[in-house]
N, C-alpha and C positions, 0 to 999 in steps of 0.2 A: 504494500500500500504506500511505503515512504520511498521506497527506492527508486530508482531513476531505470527506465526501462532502455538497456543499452541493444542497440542493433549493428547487424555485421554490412561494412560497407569498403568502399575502396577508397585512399586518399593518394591525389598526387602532390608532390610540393613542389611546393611552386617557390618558393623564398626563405630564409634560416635567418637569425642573427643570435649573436649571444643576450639571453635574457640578465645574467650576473655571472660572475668565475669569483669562483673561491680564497680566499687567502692561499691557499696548499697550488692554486693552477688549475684546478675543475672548472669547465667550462660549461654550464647549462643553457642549452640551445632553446628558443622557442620557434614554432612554423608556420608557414602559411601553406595552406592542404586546399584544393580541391575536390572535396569529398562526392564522391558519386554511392548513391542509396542502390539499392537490388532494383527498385522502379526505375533509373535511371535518371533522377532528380538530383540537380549539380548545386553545392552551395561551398563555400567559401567560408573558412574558419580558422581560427588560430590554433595551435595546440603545443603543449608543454610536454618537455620530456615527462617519465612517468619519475613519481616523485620518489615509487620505492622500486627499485631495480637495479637488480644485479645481473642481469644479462641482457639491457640493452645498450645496441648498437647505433647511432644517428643515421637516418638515410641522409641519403643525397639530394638535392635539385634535381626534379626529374625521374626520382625514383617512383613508381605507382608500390603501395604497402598497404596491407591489410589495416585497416582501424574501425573503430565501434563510434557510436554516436548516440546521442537523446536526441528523440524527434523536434521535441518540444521544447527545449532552452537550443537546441542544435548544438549541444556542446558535444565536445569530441575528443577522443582519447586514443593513442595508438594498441592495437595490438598487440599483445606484449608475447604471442603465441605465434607473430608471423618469423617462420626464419628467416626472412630477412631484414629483422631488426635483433639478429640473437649474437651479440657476441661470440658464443661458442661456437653457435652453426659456421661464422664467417673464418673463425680459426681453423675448423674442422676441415674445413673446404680447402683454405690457404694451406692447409699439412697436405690434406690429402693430393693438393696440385704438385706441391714441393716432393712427395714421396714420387708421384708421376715420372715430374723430371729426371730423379733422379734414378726412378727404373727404366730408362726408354734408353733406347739403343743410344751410342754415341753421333752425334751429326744430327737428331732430331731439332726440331725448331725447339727457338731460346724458350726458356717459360712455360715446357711440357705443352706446345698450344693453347695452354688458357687465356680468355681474353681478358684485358687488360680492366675490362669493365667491367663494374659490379653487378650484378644481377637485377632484372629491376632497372638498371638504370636505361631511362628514355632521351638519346642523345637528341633526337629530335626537338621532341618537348624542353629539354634542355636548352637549346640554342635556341627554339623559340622565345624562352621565356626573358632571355637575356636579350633580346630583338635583335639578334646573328643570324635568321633565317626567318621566311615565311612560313616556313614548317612543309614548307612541298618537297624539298628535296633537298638532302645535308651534302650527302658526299657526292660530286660526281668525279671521279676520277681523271685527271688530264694531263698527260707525259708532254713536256715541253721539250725541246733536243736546242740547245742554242751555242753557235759559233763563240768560243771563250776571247775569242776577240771583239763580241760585237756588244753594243751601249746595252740591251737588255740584258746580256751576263754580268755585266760591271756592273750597273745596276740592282741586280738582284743580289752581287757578293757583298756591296756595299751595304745594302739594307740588311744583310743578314750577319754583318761584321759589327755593322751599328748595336743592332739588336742584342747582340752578346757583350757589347761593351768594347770591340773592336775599335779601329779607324781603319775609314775608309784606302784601299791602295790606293799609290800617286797612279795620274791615267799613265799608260804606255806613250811613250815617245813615238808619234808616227813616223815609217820609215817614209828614207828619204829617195 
């Protein structure tokens, strides 16, 4: 009769900052979630780490993760049962990719083939959200082949010398 009638729904995040960090360095995150209902009813909420837990993990920007809701205040709480917000489950994983590697013939790809990305995570939506894309299409792949003599190689070693804290090469002496 008192309690708060929680339901099972999906949340994306959409945004993270730190709510407070501790004296010791503990960092507690608060979120901004797109929450989609079982009817398919989209609403918009904040939510806080869980206040007691010992096995969760912060999603990402972009991740879609299990979370509960009240209909009626729309308050909202993460799953504390999805794995992929479990600490262990992501340890688990990260051993068992590591033991991979290390059982796989020699010359297999770096990283047992694991991808680099978290589970869960929606690069798309991701770059959406940070307005890096329209969300139609993230990667398309384009091999560019250019003469190391010609102003868009210099050009592009330049900006990628800059970018590391380089300087730029002096240009080549045209022959004469």
């Amino acid at each position: 009769m008192f309690g708060k009638q929680w339901a099972a729904g999906s949340g994306h995040i959409v945004d993270r900052r730190v709510a407070h960090a501790t004296a010791d360095g503990v960092v507690i995150y608060e979120f901004v979630v797109d929450v989609t209902t079982p009817s398919g009813q989209v609403f918009r909420a904040k939510v806080g780490e869980p206040r007691i837990a010992t096995d969760f993990r912060d999603p990402n920007i972009g991740m879609t993760v299990r979370v509960e809701y009240e209909a009626k205040s729309r308050q909202v709480r993460f799953d504390k049962d999805d794995p992929q917000l479990s600490w262990k489950a992501y340890q688990k994983a990260q051993e068992s990719g590591f033991n991979d590697s290390l059982n796989a013939p020699a010359g297999s790809p770096i990283g047992g083939g694991n991808a680099a990305v978290p589970a869960g995570l929606d690069i798309t939506a991701l770059l959406k959200s940070q307005g890096l894309t329209d969300g139609t299409q993230v990667f398309q792949p384009t091999v560019v082949q250019m003469d190391p003599s010609s102003p868009e190689a210099a050009a592009l070693r330049d900006a990628l010398l800059k970018a590391i804290g380089g300087a730029p090469a002096a240009a080549p002496e045209p022959d004469a």
